[in-house]
N, C-alpha and C positions, 0 to 999 in steps of 0.2 A: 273706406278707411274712417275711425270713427276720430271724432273731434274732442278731445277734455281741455277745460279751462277752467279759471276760479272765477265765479260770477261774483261772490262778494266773500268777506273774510272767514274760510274752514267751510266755504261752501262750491262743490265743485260739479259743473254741468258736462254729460255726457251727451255729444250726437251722433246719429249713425242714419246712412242714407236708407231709407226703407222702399224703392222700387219708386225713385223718386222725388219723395218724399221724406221731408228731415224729421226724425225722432229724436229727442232729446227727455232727459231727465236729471234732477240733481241730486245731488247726492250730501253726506258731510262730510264726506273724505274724499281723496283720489282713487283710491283704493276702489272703493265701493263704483265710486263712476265707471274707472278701466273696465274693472267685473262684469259691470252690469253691459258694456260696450260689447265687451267679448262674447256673451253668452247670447246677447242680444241677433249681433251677425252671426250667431257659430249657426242656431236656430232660426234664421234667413235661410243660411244655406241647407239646412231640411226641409224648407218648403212649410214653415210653419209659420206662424199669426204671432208675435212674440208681444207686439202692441195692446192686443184683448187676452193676455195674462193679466188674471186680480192679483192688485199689489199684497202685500200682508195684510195693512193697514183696512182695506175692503174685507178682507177676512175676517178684522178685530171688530167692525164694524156688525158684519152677520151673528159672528158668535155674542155678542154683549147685548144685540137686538133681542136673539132667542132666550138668552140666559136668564132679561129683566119682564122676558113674558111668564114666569114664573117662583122668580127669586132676585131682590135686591142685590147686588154685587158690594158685599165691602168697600169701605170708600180705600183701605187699602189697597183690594186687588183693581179696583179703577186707577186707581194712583201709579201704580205698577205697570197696569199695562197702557198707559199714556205715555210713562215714558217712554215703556217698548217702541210705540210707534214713533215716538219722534225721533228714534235712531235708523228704525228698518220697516217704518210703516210704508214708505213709497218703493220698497223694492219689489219688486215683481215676483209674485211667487215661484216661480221658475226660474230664477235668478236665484233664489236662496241654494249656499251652498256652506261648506264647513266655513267657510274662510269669514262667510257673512258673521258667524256666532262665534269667532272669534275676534271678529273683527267690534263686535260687541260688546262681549264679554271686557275687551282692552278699553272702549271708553267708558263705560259703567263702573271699573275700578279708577278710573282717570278719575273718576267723578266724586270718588268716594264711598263706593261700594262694597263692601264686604264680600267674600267667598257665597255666602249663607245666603244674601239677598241676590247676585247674581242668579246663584242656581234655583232658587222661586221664580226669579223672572224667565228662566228658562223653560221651568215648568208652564205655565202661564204660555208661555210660546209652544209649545206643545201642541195644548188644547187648543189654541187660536188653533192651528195649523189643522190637527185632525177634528176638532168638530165646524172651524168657519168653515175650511176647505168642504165638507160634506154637505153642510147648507147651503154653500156656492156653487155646489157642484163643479166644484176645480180638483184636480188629479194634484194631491200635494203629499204625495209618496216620495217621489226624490226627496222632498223639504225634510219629513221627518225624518229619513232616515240621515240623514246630513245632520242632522239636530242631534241623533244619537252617536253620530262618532265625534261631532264636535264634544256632547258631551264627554264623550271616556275621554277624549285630550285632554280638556279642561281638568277634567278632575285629577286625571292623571301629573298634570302641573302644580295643582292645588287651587288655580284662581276659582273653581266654583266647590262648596263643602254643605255639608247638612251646616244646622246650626248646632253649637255645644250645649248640652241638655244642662241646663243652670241648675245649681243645688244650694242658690243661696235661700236661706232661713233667718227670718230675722230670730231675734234674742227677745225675751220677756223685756230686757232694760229699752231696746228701742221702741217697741208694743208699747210700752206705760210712758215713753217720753211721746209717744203720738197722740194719745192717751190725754194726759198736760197739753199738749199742746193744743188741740181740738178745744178742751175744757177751758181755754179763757178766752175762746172769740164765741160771740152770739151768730149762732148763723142758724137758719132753716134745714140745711142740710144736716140726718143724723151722721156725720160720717166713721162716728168711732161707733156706734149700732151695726152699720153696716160692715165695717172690721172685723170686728168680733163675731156676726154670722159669716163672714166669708171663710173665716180658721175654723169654726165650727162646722160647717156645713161641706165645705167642700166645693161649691158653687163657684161657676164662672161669675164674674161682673155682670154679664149680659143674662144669665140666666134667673139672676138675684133680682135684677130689673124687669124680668117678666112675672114673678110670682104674684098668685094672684087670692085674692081673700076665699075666693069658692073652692081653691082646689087646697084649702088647710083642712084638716081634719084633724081638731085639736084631740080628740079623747084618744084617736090611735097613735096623736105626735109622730102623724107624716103629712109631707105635703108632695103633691103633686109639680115635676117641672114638666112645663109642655114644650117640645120642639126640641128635646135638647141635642147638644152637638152629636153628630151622629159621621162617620168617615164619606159614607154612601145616604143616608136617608134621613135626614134631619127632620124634615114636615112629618109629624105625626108619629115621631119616636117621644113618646108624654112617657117618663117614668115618676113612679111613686118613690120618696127616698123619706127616713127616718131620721126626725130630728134629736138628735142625742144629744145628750148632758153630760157633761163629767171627764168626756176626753180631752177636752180643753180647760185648760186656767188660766189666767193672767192675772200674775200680783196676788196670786193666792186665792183668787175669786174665780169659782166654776160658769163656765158660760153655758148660757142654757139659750140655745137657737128660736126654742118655741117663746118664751120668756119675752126674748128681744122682738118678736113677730107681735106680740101683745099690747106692747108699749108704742105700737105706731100708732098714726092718726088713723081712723079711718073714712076716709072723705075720699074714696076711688076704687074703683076696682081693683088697683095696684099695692101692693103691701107695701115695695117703694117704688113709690111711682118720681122716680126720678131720673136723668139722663144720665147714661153708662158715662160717655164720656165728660161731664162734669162732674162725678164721683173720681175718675180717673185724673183730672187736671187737681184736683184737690187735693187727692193723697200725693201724687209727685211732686205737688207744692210742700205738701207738709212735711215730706220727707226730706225734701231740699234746706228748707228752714231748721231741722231739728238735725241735718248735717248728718243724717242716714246714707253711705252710701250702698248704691247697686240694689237698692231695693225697688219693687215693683208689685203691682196690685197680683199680678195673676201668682208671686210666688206667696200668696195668701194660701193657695189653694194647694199648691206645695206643702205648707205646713200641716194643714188639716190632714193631709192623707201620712205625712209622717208622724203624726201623734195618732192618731187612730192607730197605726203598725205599734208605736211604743207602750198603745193602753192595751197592746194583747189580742187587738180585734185581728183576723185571717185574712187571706188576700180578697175570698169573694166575698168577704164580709163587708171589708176596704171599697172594691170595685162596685156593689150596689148602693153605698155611700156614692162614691166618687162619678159614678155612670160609666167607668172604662167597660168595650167591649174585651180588648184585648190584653189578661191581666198582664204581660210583660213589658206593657206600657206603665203599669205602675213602678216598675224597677228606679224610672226615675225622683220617685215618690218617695222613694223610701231612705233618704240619708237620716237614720237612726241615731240621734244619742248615745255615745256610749254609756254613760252614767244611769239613759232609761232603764239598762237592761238588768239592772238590780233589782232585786225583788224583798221588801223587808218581812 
């Protein structure tokens, strides 16, 4: 019969006699303990080894091992999947069952979680699940498929959802107050250079940060992005895109992409050679100061692909701008103007 107690506070220890010999594990819940208690003696009584089951958390360990033998991991999806395991890293993968991802999904929103971020982290447990289990060589078929009906519950409740595909745009007035604002501090960083290629171009933050002086080709006004985000094959998906003029204005002034590339230093390989995420703490700074709200760097590139649709240009005209493979992904690109749609 097995033993639950609280070892210390929202922390609860499971024992179970194993041919002798005491097993114990703890848990963050009682819940999780009982479970693990139950499934633990049920698989005694098969005559199985329930003790040299890898926990999850040895799974997150193999898959993040393999992953950084060939690709950095986001500091997000690290961040994400640490928390994972500080909830159901020690449970035994043979132990996972719906109750466990539900049992999750309830403190993740306890915590402050959104629908949207839950169901990433689920994603994320997934792939632990089918590629650590494969590297471990652990049979984690029951896990998954447990993972997929917890999912339809879940969503079926609502507690896990995509994210809402944001269609915020800024306004020209808050562009030229960013604009002011930038212009009366001295600083090193261009950061209103880099604004204005980002609505022009189309470019991620991170892909702006890799451009590089060899791959411009000023007489044909294209430049080369290398590695760019790709669903499936990002290393070595380099496309060539066209720096255009004319689609964008601000305050009456044409931005010209190649222009702005001209006007840098050049002392690097890098055109800007500076840190994504210190371009990114600067504009949330300056947007917070000039009392902009809901704005953010990446719906820069939002805007870019909705003035391109507004200057007339075609969807696969749009999509080798923007690097989309799949043009129905640009749907969310395109909140148009009504007032563009005038023609004088």
């Amino acid at each position: 019969m097995a033993s639950i107690f609280e070892t210390r506070p929202s922390y609860y220890t499971a024992q179970v006699n194993a041919g002798g010999k005491r097993k114990s594990k703890s848990f963050r819940s009682k819940t999780e303990a009982k479970r693990w208690a139950r499934q633990f003696e049920a698989a005694l009584d098969d005559g199985k080894r329930p003790d040299r089951d890898a926990t999850f958390g040895q799974l997150a360990e193999e898959y993040l091992t393999h992953l950084t033998e060939t690709k950095a991991p986001s500091r997000s999806k690290m961040a994400a999947i640490r928390i994972i395991c500080e909830h159901i890293g020690r449970v035994p993968t043979g132990a996972i069952d719906v109750g466990t991802f539900r049992d999750f999904a309830k403190q993740r929103r306890n915590g402050g979680a959104g629908p949207a971020t839950i169901l990433m982290d689920l994603s994320y447990t997934g792939s632990i699940l089918r590629h650590g289990g494969a590297l471990a060589d652990v049979d984690t078929s029951r896990a998954v498929a447990a993972l997929a009906s917890a999912r339809s519950v879940l969503g079926a409740s609502g507690a896990i959802a995509r994210p809402e595909e944001r269609e915020r745009r800024p306004t020209d007035a808050e562009l030229i107050g960013l604009r002011d604002f930038w212009a009366k501090r001295l600083r090193g960083l261009p950061i209103w250079d880099i604004v204005q290629f980002a609505i022009a171009s189309g470019m991620r933050l991170s892909e702006i940060t890799r451009l590089r002086w060899d791959d411009l080709d000023e007489t044909r006004k294209t430049i080369t992005i290398r590695d760019r985000k790709h669903p499936r094959a990002k290393k070595g998906n380099d496309q060539t895109v066209p720096l255009l003029a004319g689609p964008v204005t601000i305050d009456s002034a044409v931005i010209d992409p190649l222009a702005i590339i001209q006007v840098q230093r050049q002392d690097g390989d890098r055109i800007f050679p500076y840190n994504s995420a210190t371009i990114s703490t600067s504009f949330t700074r300056a947007v917070a100061s000039c009392r902009i709200a809901n704005l953010r760097f990446h719906d820069l590139r939002h805007e870019a692909a909705s003035r391109l649709f507004e200057a007339g240009y075609q969807i696969e005209q749009v999509a080798l701008v923007t690097g989309h493979r799949d043009w129905n992904m640009l749907r969310r690109y395109t909140q148009l103007q009504p007032e563009s749609l005038h023609r004088d």
